[in-house]
N, CA, C and O of each residue as an XYZ file, in Angstrom:
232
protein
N      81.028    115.919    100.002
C      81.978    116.760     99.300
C      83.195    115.915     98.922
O      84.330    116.116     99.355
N      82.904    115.122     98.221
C      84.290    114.103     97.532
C      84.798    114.893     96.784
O      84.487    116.060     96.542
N      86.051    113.913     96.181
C      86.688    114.979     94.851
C      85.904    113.958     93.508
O      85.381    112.890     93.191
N      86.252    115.019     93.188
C      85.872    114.741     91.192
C      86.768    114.230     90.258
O      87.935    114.208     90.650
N      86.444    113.589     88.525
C      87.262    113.182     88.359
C      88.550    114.463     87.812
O      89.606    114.165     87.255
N      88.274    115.328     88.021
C      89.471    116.751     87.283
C      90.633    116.595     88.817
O      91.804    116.218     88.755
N      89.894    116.999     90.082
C      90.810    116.554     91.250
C      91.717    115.390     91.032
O      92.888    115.456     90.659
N      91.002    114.269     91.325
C      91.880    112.681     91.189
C      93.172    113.228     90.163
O      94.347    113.187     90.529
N      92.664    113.824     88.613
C      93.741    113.897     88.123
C      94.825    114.784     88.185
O      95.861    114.445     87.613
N      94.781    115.783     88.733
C      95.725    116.575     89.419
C      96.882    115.730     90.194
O      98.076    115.468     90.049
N      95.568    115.395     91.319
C      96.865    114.529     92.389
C      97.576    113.765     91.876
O      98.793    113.941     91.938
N      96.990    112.602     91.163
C      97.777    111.939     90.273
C      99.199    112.136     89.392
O     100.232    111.489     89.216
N      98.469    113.786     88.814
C      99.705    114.223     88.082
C     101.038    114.262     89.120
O     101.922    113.406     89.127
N     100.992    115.249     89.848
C     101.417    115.636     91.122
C     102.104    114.163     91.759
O     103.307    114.122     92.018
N     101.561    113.446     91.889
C     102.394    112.123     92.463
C     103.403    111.522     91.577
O     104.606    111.364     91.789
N     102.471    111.115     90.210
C     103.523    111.403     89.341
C     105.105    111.912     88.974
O     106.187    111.347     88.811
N     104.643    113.196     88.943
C     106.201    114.017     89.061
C     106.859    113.851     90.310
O     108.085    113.941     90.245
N     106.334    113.617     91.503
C     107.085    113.612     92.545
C     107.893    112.065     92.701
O     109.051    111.815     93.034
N     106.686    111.107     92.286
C     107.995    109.668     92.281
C     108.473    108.937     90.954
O     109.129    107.908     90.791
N     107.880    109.882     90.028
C     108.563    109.559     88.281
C     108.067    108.289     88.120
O     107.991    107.612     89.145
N     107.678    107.755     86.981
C     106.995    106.674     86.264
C     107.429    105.321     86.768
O     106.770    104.282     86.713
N     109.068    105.548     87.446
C     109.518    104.047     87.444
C     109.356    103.509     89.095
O     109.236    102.366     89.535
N     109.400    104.638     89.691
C     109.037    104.008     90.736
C     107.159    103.915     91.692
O     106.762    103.398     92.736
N     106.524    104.721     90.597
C     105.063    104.576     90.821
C     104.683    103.076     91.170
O     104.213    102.789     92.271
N     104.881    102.250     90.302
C     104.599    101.118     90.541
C     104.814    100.334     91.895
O     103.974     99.875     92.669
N     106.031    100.321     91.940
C     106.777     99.704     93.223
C     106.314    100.289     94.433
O     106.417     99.688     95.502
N     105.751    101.553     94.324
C     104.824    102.240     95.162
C     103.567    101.627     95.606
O     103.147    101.053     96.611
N     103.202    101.929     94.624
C     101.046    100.870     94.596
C     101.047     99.512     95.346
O     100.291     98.995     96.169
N     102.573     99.023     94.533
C     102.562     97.202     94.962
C     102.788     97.566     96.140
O     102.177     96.852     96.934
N     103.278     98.207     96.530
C     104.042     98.162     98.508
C     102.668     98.258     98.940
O     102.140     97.563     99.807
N     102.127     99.190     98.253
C     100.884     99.444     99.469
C      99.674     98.889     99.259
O      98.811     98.960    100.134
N      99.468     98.307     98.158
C      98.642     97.430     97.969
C      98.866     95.685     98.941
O      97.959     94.899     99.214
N     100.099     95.561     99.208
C     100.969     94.458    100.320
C     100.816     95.033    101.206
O     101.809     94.603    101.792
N     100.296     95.857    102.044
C     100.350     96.468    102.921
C      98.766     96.138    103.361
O      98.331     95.488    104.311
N      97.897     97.051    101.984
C      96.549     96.567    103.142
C      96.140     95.369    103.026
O      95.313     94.970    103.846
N      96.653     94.407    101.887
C      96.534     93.036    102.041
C      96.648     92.136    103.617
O      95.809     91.575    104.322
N      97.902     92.309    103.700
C      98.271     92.314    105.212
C      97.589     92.489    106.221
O      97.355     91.603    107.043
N      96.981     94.239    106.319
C      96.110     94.470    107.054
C      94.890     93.846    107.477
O      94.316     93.506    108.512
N      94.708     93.840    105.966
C      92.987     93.251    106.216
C      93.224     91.707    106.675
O      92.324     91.295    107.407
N      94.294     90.738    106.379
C      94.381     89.493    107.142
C      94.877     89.516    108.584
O      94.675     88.486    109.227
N      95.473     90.494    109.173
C      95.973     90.193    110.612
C      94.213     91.039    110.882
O      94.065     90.517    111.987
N      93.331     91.602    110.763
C      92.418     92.347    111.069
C      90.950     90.980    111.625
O      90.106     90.954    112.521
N      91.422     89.870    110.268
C      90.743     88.581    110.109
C      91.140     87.674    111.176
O      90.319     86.909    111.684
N      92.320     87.719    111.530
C      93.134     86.412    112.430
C      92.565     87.279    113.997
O      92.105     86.547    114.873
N      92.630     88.846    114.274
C      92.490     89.043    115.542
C      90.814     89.035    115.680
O      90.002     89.333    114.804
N      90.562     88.607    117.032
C      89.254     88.894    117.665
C      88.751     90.656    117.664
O      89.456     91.602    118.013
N      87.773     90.689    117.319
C      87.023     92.350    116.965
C      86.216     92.505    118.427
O      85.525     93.521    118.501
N      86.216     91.755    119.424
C      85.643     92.138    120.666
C      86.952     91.503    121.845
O      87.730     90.591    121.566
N      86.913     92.246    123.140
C      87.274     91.598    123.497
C      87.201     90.650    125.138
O      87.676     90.424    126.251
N      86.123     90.379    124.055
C      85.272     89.521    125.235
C      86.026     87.733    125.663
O      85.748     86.972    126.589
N      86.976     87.602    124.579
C      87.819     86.163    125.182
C      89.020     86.456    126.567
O      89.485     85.932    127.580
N      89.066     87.481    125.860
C      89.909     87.856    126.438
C      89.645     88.505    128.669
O      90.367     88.470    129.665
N      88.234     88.976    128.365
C      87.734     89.108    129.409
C      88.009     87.950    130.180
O      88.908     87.810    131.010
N      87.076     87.066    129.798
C      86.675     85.499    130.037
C      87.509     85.258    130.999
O      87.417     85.216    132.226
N      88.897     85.005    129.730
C      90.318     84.354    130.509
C      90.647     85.364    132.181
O      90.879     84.852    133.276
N      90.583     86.481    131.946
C      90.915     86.856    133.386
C      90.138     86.824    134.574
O      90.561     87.192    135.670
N      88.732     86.279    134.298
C      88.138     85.976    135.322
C      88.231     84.535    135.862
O      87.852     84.232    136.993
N      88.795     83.611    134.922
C      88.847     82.453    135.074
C      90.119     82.159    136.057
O      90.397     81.003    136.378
């Protein structure tokens, strides 16, 4: 049950009016820097944490 493309454009509108044309942008970029970010500290940390085990038994 996703949305459609008539939904998307609603919200859109709706976001729209709520942060006006000039600051939409500066919006996207923030958060587009944001999951950029994410997804590299996501890359740099270990996804198990099995080193971490290791070390305290050692």
């Amino acid at each position: 049950m996703g949305l459609g493309w008539q939904e998307l454009l609603i919200v859109l509108f709706i976001v729209l009016l709520l942060f006006g044309s000039t600051k939409l942008p500066q919006l996207m970029r923030s958060l587009g820097q944001g999951v950029g970010e994410f997804k590299s500290g996501m890359k740099d940390k270990p996804v198990h944490d099995e080193d971490e085990e290791e070390a305290k038994k050692a």
